[in-house]
DRENDO-1510 file (C-alpha; in Angstrom, 1 decimal, always signed):
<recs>
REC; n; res; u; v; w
REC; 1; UNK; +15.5; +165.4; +5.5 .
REC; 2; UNK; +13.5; +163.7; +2.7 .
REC; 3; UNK; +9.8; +162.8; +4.2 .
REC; 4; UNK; +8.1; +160.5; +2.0 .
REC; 5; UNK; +4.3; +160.1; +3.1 .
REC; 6; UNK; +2.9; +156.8; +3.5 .
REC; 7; UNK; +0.5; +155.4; +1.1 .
REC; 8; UNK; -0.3; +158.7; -0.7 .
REC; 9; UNK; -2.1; +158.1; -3.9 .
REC; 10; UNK; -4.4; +155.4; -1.8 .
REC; 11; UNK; -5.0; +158.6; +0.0 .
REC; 12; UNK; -6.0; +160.6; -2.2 .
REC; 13; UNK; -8.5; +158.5; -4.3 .
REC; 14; UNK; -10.0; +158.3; -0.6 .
REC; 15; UNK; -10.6; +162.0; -0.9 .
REC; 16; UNK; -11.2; +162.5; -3.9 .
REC; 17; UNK; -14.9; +163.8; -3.3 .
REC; 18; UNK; -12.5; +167.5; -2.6 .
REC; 19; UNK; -12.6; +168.2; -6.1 .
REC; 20; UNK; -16.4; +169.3; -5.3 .
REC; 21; UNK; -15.9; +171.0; -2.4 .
REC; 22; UNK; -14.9; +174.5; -2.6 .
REC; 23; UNK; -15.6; +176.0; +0.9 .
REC; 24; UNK; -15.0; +173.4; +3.7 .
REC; 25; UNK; -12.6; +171.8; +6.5 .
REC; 26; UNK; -10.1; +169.2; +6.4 .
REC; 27; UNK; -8.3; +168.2; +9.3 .
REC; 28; UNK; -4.6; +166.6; +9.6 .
REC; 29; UNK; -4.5; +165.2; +12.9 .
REC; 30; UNK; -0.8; +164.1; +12.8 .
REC; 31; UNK; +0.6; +167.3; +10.2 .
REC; 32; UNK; +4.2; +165.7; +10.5 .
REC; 33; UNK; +6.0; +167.4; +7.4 .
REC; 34; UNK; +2.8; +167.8; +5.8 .
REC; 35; UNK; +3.4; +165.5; +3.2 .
REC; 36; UNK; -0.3; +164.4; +2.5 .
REC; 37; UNK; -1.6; +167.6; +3.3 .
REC; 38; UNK; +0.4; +169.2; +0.6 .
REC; 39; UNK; -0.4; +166.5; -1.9 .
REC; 40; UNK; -4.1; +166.8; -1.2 .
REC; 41; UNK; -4.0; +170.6; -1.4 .
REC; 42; UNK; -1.9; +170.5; -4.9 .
REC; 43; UNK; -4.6; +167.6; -6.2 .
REC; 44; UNK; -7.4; +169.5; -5.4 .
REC; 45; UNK; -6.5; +172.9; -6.3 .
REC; 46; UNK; -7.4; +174.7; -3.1 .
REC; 47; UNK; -5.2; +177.2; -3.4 .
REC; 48; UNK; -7.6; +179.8; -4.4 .
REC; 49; UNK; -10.5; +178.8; -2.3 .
REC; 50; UNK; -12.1; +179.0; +0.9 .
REC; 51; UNK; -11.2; +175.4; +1.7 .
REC; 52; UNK; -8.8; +175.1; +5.2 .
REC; 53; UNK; -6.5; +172.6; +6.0 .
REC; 54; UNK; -6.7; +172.0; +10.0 .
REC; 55; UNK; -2.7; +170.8; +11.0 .
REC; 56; UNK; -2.6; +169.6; +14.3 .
REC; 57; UNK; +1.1; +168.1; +15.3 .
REC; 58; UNK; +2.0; +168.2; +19.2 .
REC; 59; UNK; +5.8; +168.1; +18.1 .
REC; 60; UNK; +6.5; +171.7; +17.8 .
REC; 61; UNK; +9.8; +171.1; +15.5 .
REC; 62; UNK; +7.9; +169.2; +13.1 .
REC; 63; UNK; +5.3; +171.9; +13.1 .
REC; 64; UNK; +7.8; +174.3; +12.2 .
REC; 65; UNK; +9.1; +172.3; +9.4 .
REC; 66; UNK; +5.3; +171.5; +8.0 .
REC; 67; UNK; +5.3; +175.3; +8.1 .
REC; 68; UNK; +8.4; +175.6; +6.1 .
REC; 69; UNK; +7.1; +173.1; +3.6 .
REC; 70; UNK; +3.7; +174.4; +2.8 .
REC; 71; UNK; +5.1; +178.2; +2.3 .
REC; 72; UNK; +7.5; +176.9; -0.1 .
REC; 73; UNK; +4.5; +175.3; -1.9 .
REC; 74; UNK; +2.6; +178.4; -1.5 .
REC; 75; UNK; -0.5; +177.3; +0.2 .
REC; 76; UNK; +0.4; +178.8; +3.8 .
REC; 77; UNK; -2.9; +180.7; +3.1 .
REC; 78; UNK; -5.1; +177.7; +3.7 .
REC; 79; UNK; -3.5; +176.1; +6.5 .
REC; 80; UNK; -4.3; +176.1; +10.3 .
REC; 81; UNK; -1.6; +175.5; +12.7 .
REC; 82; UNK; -2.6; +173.6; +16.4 .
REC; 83; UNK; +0.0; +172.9; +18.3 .
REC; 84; UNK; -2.0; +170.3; +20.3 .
REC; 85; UNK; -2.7; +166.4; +20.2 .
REC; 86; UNK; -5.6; +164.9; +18.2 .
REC; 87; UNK; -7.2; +163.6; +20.6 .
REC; 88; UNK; -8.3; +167.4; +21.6 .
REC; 89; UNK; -10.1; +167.4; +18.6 .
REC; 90; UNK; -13.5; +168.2; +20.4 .
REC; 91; UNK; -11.9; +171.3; +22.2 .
REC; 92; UNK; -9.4; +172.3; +18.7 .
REC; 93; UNK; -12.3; +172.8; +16.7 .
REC; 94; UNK; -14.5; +174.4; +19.7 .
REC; 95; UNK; -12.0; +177.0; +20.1 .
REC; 96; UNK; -12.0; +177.0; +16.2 .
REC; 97; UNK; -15.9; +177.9; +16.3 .
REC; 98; UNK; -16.1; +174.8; +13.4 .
REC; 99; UNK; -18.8; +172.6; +13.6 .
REC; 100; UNK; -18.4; +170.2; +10.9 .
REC; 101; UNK; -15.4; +168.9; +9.2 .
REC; 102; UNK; -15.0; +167.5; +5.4 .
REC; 103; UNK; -12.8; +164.7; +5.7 .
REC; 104; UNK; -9.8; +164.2; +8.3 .
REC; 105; UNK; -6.6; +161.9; +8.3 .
REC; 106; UNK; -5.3; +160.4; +11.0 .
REC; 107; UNK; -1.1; +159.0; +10.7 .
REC; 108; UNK; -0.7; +156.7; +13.7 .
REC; 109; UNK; +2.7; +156.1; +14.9 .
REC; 110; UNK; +6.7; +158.3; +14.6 .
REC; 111; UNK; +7.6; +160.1; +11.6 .
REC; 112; UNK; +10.6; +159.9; +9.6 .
REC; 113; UNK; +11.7; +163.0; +11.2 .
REC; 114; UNK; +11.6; +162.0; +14.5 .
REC; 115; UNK; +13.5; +158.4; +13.9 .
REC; 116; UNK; +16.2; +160.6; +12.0 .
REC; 117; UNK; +16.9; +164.0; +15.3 .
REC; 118; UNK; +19.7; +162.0; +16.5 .
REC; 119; UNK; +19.1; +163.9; +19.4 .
REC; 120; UNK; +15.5; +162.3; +20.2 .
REC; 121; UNK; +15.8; +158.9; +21.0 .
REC; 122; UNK; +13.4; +157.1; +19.2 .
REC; 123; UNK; +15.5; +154.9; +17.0 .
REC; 124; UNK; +18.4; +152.6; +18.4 .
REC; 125; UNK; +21.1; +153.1; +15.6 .
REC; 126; UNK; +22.2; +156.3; +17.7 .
REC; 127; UNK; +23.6; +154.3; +20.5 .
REC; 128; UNK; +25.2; +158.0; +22.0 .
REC; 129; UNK; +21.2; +159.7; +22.0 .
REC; 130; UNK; +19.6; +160.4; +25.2 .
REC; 131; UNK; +17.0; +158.2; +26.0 .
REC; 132; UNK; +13.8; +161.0; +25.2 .
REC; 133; UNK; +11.2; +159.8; +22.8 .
REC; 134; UNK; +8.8; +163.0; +23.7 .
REC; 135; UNK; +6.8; +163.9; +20.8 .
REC; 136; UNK; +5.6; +166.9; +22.6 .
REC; 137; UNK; +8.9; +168.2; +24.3 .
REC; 138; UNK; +6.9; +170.3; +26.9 .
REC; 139; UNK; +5.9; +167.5; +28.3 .
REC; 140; UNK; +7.7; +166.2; +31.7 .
REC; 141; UNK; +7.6; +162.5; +31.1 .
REC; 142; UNK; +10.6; +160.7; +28.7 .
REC; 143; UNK; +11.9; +157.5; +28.1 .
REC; 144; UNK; +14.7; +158.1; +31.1 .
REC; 145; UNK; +11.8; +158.5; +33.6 .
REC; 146; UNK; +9.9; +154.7; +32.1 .
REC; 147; UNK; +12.9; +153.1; +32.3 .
REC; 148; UNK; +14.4; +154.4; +35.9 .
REC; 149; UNK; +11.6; +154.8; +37.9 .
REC; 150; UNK; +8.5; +152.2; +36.9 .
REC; 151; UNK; +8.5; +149.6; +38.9 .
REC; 152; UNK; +9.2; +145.7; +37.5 .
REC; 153; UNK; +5.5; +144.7; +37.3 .
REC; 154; UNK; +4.4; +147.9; +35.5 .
REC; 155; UNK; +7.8; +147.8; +32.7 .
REC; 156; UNK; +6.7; +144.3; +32.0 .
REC; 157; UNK; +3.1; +145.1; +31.1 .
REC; 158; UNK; +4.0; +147.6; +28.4 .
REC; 159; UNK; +6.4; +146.1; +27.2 .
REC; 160; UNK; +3.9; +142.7; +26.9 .
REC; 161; UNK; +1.1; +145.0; +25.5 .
REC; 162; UNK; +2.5; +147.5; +23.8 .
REC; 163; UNK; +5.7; +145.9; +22.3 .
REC; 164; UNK; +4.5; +142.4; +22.1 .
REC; 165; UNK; +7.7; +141.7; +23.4 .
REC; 166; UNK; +8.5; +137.7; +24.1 .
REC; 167; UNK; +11.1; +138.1; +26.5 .
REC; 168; UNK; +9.1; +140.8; +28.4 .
REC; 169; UNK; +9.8; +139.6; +32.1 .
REC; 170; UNK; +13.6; +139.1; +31.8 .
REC; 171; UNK; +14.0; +142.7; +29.4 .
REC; 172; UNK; +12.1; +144.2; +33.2 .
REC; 173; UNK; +13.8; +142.2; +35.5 .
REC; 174; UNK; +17.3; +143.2; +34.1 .
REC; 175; UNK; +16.3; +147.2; +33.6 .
REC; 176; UNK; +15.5; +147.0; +37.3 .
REC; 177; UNK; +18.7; +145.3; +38.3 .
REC; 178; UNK; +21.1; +147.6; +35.5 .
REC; 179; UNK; +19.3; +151.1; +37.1 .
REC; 180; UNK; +20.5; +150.0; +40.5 .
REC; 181; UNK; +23.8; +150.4; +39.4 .
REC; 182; UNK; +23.6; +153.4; +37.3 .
REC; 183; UNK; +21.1; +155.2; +35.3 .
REC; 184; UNK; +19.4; +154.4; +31.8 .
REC; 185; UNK; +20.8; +157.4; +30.2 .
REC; 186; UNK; +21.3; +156.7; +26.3 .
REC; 187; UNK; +20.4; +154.4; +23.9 .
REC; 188; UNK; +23.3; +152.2; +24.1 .
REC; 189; UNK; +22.7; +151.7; +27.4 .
REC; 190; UNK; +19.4; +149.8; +26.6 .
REC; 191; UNK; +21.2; +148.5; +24.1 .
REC; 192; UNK; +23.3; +146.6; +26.0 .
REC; 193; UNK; +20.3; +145.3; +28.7 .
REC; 194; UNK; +18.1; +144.1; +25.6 .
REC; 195; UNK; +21.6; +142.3; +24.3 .
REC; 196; UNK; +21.6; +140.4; +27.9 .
REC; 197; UNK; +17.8; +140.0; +27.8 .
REC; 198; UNK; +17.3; +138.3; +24.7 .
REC; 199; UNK; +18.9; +135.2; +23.5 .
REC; 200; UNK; +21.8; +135.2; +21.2 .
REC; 201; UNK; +19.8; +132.7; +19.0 .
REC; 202; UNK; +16.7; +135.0; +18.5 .
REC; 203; UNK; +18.6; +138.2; +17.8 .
REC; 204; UNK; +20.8; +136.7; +15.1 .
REC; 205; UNK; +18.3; +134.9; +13.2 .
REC; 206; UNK; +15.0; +137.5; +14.0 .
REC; 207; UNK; +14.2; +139.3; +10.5 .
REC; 208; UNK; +13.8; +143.1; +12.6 .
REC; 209; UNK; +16.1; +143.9; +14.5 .
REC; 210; UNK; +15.8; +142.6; +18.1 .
REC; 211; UNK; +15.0; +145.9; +20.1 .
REC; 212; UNK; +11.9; +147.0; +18.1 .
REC; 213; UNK; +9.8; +145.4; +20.3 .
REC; 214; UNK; +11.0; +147.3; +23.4 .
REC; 215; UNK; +11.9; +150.6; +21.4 .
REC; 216; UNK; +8.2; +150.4; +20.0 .
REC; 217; UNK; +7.0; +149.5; +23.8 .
REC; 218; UNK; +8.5; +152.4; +25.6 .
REC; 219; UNK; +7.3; +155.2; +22.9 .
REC; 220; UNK; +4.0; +154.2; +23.2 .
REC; 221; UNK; +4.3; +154.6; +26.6 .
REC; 222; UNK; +5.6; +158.1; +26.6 .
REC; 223; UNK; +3.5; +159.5; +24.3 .
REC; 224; UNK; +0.7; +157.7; +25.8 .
REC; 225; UNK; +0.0; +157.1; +21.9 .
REC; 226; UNK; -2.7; +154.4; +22.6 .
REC; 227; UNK; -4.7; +155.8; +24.9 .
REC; 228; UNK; -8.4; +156.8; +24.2 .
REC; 229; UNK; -7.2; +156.4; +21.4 .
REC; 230; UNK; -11.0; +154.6; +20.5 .
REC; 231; UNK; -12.4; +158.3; +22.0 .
REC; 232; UNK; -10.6; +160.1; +20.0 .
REC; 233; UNK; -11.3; +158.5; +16.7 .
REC; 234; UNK; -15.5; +158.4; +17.7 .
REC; 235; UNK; -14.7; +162.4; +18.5 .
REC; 236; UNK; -13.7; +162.1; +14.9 .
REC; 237; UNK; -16.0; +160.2; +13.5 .
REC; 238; UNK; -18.9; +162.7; +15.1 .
REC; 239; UNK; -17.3; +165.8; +13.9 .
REC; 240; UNK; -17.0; +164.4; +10.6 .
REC; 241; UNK; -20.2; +166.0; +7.9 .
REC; 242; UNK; -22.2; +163.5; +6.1 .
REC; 243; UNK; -20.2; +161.5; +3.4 .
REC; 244; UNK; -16.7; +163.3; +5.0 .
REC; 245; UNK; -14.0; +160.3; +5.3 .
REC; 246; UNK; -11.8; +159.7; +8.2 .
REC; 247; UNK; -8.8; +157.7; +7.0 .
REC; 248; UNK; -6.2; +156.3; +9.5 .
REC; 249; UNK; -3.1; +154.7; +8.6 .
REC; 250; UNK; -1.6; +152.5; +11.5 .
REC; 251; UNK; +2.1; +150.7; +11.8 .
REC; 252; UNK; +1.5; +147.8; +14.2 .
REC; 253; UNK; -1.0; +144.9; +15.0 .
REC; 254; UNK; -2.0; +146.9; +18.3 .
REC; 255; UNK; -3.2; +150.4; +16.8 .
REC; 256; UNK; -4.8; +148.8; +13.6 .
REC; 257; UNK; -6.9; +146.6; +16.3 .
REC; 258; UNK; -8.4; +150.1; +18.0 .
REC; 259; UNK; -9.0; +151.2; +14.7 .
REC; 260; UNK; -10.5; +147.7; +13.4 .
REC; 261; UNK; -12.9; +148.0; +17.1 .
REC; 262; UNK; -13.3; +151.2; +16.8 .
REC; 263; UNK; -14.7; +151.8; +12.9 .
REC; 264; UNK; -17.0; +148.2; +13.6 .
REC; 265; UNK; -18.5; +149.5; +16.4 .
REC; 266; UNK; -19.4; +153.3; +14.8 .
REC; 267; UNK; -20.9; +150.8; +11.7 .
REC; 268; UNK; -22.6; +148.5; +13.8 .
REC; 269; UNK; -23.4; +150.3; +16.9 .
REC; 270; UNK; -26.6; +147.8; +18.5 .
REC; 271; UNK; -26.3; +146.3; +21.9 .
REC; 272; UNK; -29.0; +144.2; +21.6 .
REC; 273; UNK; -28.4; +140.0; +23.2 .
REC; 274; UNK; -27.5; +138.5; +19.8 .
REC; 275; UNK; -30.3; +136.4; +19.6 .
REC; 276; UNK; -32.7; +139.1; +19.9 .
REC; 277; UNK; -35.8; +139.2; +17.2 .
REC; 278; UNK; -35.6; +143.0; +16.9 .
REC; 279; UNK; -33.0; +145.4; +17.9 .
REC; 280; UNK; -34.5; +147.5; +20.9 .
REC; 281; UNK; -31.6; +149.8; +21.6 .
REC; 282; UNK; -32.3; +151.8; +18.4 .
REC; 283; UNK; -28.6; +152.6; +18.1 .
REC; 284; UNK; -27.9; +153.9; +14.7 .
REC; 285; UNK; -25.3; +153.3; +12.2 .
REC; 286; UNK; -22.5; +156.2; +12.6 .
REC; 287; UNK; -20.7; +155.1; +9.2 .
REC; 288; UNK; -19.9; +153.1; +6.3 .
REC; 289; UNK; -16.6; +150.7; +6.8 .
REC; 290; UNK; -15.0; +151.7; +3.0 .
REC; 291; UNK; -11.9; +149.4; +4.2 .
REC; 292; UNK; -13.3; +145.9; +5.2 .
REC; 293; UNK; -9.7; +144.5; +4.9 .
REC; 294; UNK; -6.7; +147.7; +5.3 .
REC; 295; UNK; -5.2; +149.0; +2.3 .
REC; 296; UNK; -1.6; +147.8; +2.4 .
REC; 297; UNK; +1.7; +149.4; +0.4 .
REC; 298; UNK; +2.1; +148.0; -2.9 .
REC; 299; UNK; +5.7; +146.4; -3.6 .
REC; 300; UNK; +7.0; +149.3; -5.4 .
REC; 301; UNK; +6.1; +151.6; -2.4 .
REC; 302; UNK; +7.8; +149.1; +0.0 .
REC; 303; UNK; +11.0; +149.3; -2.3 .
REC; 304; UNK; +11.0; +153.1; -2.4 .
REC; 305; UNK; +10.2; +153.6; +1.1 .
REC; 306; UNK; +11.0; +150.5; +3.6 .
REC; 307; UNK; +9.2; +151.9; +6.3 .
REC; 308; UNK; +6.2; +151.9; +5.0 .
REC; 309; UNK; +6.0; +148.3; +5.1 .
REC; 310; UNK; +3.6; +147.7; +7.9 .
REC; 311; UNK; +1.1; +150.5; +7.4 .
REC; 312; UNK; -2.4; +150.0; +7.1 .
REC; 313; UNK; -5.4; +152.1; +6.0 .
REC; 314; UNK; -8.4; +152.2; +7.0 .
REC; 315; UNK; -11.5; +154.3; +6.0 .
REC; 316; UNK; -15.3; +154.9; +6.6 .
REC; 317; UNK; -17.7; +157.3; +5.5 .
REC; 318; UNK; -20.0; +159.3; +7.9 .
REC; 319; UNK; -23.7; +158.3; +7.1 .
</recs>
């Protein structure tokens, strides 16, 4: 499968301080097929120094296949596998014995990969797949448990939240109904509820197709993708050595928004009452907001690669 990273040469100029650094850390915290890690391995020419590459991926098979990708570009050498989520970051680079880190990346959201294993469930043009969406296959929670054991008031709040879904209360109240019947199994069969769910008028004339909402909802859910997901980017942040960049590419209005919070609060940091003369709580500035609106995919990017089309970067610089 052909894995085209998102937004890679915006990436890059974002690091480019690596040219200087010969003897350091860089963490991947979603390694996917190691696209950007590879490109910014290859620009920087680390290949022959003491300068690591941290991969952290909690989907084993896409671990295996970032493996298989950086020993074909010969820089298995310099990489560090963690099967493990980001968010562990404290405790992955405690075990690590690393104190501070050079720069770290951050790619919100599926890969390519995993919207292309038939066999996953995440994407609904395989109408026959099983109804999984784990990232992390160890795990005991999937899509099948969401959608055929949460009860009505809970399936309506993700999918509200999460999916931004409209029709939110009729796609629950008809999942609810269905599952009395017979189970959720594949994706056709939530196919079929979101066909009955939504009207006829909005799914013909929507310009994505009408279950990305839901589809979008219940992965989230699953991979409990949002949560702490503010903690996890301040353990970042605090890792992070002075002038190191964390860079975090987001694919929909309700990650970039934790990011957004999240980097504004690290810059400005003061709890003071607004009106206050002098600020008392002597919180200091974490970092520098390099991104004050998000880097978005230029239209030749979009043309190559049509998924890229809602991503956004953002980046700040630890002070």
């Amino acid at each position: 499968m052909k894995h085209i990273p998102v937004l890679k040469n915006e990436v890059l100029d974002n690091f480019n301080y690596f040219s200087n650094v010969k003897d350091g850390y860089f963490v991947d915290g979603t390694l996917g097929a190691a696209g950007h890690s590879i490109a910014i391995a290859t620009k920087f020419k680390i290949q022959n120094s003491k300068f690591k590459i941290i991969g952290i991926d909690k989907d084993h098979k896409a671990l295996e296949i970032a493996k298989d990708n950086i020993e074909k570009a010969s820089l298995i050498g310099n990489f560090i596998f963690i099967h493990d989520d980001f968010k562990n970051i404290k405790t992955v680079l405690d075990d690590l014995k690393i104190n501070k880190i050079n720069g770290a990346l951050i790619d919100l959201g599926v890969s390519s990969m995993q919207l292309d294993d038939r066999e996953r469930g995440f994407s609904f043009s395989s109408p026959e797949a099983v109804l999984d969406m784990r990232m992390d296959q160890s795990q005991k929670l999937s899509a099948f448990d969401v959608l055929n054991y949460y009860p009505q008031l809970k399936l309506e709040k993700i999918l509200k939240e999460y999916g931004e879904e409209k029709f939110y209360r009729n796609i629950a109240k008809n999942i609810c109904k269905s599952r009395k019947t017979e189970p959720i199994e594949k994706v056709g069969d939530l196919l079929k509820i979101l066909e009955e769910s939504i009207p006829t008028k909005v799914r013909m004339t929507s310009k994505k197709h009408f279950a990305t909402s839901a589809f979008r909802a219940l992965r989230l859910e699953v991979n409990q993708e949002l949560t702490k997901l503010d903690n996890a980017l301040l353990d970042f942040i605090n890792a992070l050595d002075k002038g190191g960049k964390l860079a975090v590419i987001s694919f929909h209005s309700t990650e970039d928004r934790i990011v957004k919070e999240t980097f504004r609060r690290a810059e400005n940091p003061c709890v003071c009452p607004p009106l206050a003369p002098v600020c008392a709580c002597e919180n200091k500035p974490l970092v520098k907001i390099l991104t004050k609106k998000p880097i978005i995919p230029n239209e030749e990017e979009t043309a190559q690669n049509p998924r890229a089309r809602s991503a956004k970067l953002r980046v700040v610089e630890k002070l």
